[in-house]
C-alpha positions, 0 to 999 in steps of 0.5 A: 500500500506505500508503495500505490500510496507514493505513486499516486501521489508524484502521479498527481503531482504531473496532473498540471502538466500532464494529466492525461499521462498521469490519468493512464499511469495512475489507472494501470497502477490501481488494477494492478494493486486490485489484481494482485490483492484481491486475486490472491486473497490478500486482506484489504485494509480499508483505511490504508486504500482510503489513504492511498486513493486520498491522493486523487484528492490532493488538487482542490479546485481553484489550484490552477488548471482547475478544470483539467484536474477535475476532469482527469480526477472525475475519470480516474475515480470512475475507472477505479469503481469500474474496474472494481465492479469488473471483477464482481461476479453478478451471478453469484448467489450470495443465499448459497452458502458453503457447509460447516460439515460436508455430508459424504454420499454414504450417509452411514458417515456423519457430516465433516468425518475425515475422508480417510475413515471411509473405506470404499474409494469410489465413495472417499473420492466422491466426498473429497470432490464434495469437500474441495467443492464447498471450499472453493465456494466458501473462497469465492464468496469471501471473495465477493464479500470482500468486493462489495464492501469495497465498491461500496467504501469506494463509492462513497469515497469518490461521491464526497471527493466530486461533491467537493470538485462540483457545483450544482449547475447545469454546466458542471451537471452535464460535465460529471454525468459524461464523464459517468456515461463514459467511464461506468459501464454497470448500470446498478453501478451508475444508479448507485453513483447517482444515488451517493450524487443525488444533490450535485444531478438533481435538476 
């Protein structure tokens, strides 16, 4: 995390000069930071991501270039909350959860008995199979737990950063709505976006 961390921010340090390189450096950085943490089941801490991502906010408007800031900013957060939302699984069934026990197919056996206490091998194999089964479940679950917490955390983290670089005018309405049609391609995404942004899209 330091090292996002330090990277983000001599990344926004160029974005006077040199957004649009910035914007492409900083968002090759962010999915690799997401795909080595989260593919490899690395805990996340929220706090430490919050301080890192933070650096997106380092430019406050009216620090000259302003407008160009804000737009490399506004895409940079939306690239960020799509790629998170990329990595979710939208079929996944969150009521199919993973068994404490695994019940073996010879109901002669109780629900979690050690596989080498069953003496017939087409029967240990069948329930070494069920087994391994409910743990890549029950992994793959964490997994999406762990992304919707932290799309959830990113989006209202990203929502109270644009309310501060955002009036609510018809100009910076229609600014921040292209740059959200552009850049998110889930639409639970963008109702939840909009939902976070209600006082800056209202008309």
């Amino acid at each position: 995390m330091k090292v996002l961390r330090s990277n983000l921010l001599i990344i926004c340090l160029v974005f006077t000069s040199r957004a649009g390189f910035a914007e492409t450096t900083t968002n090759a950085a962010i999915s690799a930071q997401l795909s080595a943490r989260l593919l490899y089941g690395v805990e996340m801490n929220y706090e430490e991501l919050a301080g890192s991502l933070g650096a997106i906010a380092f430019f406050k408007p009216g620090e000259g270039n302003c407008e160009r800031i804000r737009a490399a900013k506004t895409k940079l957060w939306f690239n960020l909350l799509d790629q998170i939302e990329r990595l979710r699984d939208p079929g996944l069934d969150f009521n199919d959860l993973p068994t404490a026990n695994v019940a073996p197919p010879d109901r002669r056996y109780p629900p979690g008995v050690d596989p080498c206490a069953i003496a017939d091998l087409t029967v240990r194999k069948q329930y070494e199979e069920a087994i391994a089964l409910n743990r890549e479940k029950a992994t793959r679950l964490t997994y999406e737990l762990r992304l919707k917490q932290l799309a959830e955390h990113m989006v209202t983290l990203a929502a109270k950063d644009l309310q501060n670089g955002y009036q609510p005018t018809t100009e910076d309405r229609a600014e921040l709505l292209k740059h959200l049609n552009a850049n998110i391609h889930s639409e639970s995404l963008k109702r939840a976006i909009k939902a976070k942004l209600r006082g800056l899209l209202d008309q």
